[in-house]
N, C-alpha and C positions, 0 to 999 in steps of 0.2 A: 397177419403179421407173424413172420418165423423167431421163433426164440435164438435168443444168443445163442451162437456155440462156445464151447470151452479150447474150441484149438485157436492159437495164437495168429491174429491176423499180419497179413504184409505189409508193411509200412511202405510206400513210396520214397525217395529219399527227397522230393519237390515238396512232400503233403506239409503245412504248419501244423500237426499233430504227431510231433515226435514222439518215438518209443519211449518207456523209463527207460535210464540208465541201466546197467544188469548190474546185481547187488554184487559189493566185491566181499571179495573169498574170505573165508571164518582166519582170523588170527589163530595160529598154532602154539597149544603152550603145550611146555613141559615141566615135568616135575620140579621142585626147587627153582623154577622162575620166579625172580620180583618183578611183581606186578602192583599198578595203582588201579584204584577205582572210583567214580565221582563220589561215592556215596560213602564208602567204608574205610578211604584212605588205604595206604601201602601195607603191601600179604606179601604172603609168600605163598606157593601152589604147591597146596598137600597129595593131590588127585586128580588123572584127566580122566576122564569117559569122552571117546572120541568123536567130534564133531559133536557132541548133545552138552555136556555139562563141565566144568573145573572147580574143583574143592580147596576155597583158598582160604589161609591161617591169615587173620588180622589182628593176632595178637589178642581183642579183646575177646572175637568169636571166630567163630567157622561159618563160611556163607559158601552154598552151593549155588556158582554163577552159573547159569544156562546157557546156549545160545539163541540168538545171536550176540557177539562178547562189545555189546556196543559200549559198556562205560566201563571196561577192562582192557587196561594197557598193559603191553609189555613194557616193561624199562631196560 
């Protein structure tokens, strides 16, 4: 029996095992964007480090979000 390979196979477009979805693109912040979060409620964005982290003010604390920014909205 041959081991998986790691390159990505052809999907048919007939075959009932569709692809995943392709993951959609990182939300873009910037500096002094208001933002909300499920967990820490409404900040304000002190710091980006691009595509990896945002360093956002919630007033009570400072929370370094990472990504992917799944429970960080912009407003």
């Amino acid at each position: 029996m041959k081991p998986a390979s790691g390159a990505s196979r052809r999907h048919l477009p007939t075959s009932p095992f569709k692809p995943p979805p392709p993951a959609p693109p990182l939300e873009k912040f910037s500096v002094n964007d208001q933002v909300t979060h499920d967990r820490y409620g409404l900040g304000v964005v002190l710091e980006v480090e691009d595509g990896v982290a945002v360093l956002v003010d919630f007033r009570s604390q400072q929370e370094r979000i990472t990504a992917p920014f799944k429970k960080l909205h912009k407003l």
